[in-house]
N, C-alpha and C positions, 0 to 999 in steps of 0.2 A: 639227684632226685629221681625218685621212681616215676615213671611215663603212666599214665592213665591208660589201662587198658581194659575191652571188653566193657562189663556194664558201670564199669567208674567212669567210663569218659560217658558226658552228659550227651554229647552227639549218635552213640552207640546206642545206649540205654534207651535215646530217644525213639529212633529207630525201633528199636528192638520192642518196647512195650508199644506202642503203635501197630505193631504186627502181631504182636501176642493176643493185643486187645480185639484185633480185626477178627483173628482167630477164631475168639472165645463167641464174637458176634456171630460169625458163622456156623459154627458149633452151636449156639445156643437155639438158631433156630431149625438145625439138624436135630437137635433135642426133640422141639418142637413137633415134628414132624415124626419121631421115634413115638412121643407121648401119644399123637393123634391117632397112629399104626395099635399101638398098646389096645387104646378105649377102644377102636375097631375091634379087635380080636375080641375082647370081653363082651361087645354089645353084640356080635354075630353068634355067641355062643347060646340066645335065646335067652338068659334069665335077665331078671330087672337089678338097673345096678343105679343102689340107691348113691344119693348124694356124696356122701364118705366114702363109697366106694371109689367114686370119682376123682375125690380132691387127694385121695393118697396112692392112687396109681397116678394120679399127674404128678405129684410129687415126688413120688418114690424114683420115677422111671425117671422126670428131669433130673434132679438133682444127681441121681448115679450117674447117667450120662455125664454131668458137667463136672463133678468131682474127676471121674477117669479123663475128658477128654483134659482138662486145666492143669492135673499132675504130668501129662504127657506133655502137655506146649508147652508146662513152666522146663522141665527137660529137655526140651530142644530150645527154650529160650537159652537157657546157662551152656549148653553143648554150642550154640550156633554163635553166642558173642565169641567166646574166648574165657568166658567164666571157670568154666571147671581144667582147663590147661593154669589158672593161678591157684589154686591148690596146692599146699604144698604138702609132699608125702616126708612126715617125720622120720616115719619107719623104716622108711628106703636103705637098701642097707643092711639092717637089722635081723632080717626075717631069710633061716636059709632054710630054701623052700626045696631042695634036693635032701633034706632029710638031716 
């Protein structure tokens, strides 16, 4: 019988999204703090910035933040269990890569 390894074992997984999640918390209020830097720059360049202008550089600028920083932690999520070592390379073999 195959051994639970990486994010199959419930213990690991636990762990592991426990930290991913802490992550994404701290990130999110790096976001935070990205968005507040953002509306500073716009509001010191002297024009008036209506309401929509607002709610789509909050959005725009959180949202990319947290899309790049969550593709990056879910990559060291699967890197740092043992995740992507259970992959299995079909090809291996297959492919002569000297031409």
């Amino acid at each position: 019988m195959k051994r639970a390894e990486g994010l199959d074992d419930p213990q690991i997984a636990a762990i592991a999204w426990a930290r991913f999640r802490r992550i994404m918390a701290w990130m999110a209020l790096i976001g935070a703090g990205c968005v507040l830097a953002a509306l500073g720059w716009l509001a010191s360049r002297g024009s008036p910035m209506p309401i929509h202008m607002i709610i789509a550089t909050t959005l725009g600028v959180w949202l990319t933040f947290m899309l790049g920083t969550g593709l990056m932690a879910l990559v060291f999520l699967s890197s740092g269990t043992g995740h992507d070592e259970q992959v299995e390379d079909r090809l291996k073999g297959e492919i002569d890569i000297d031409g």
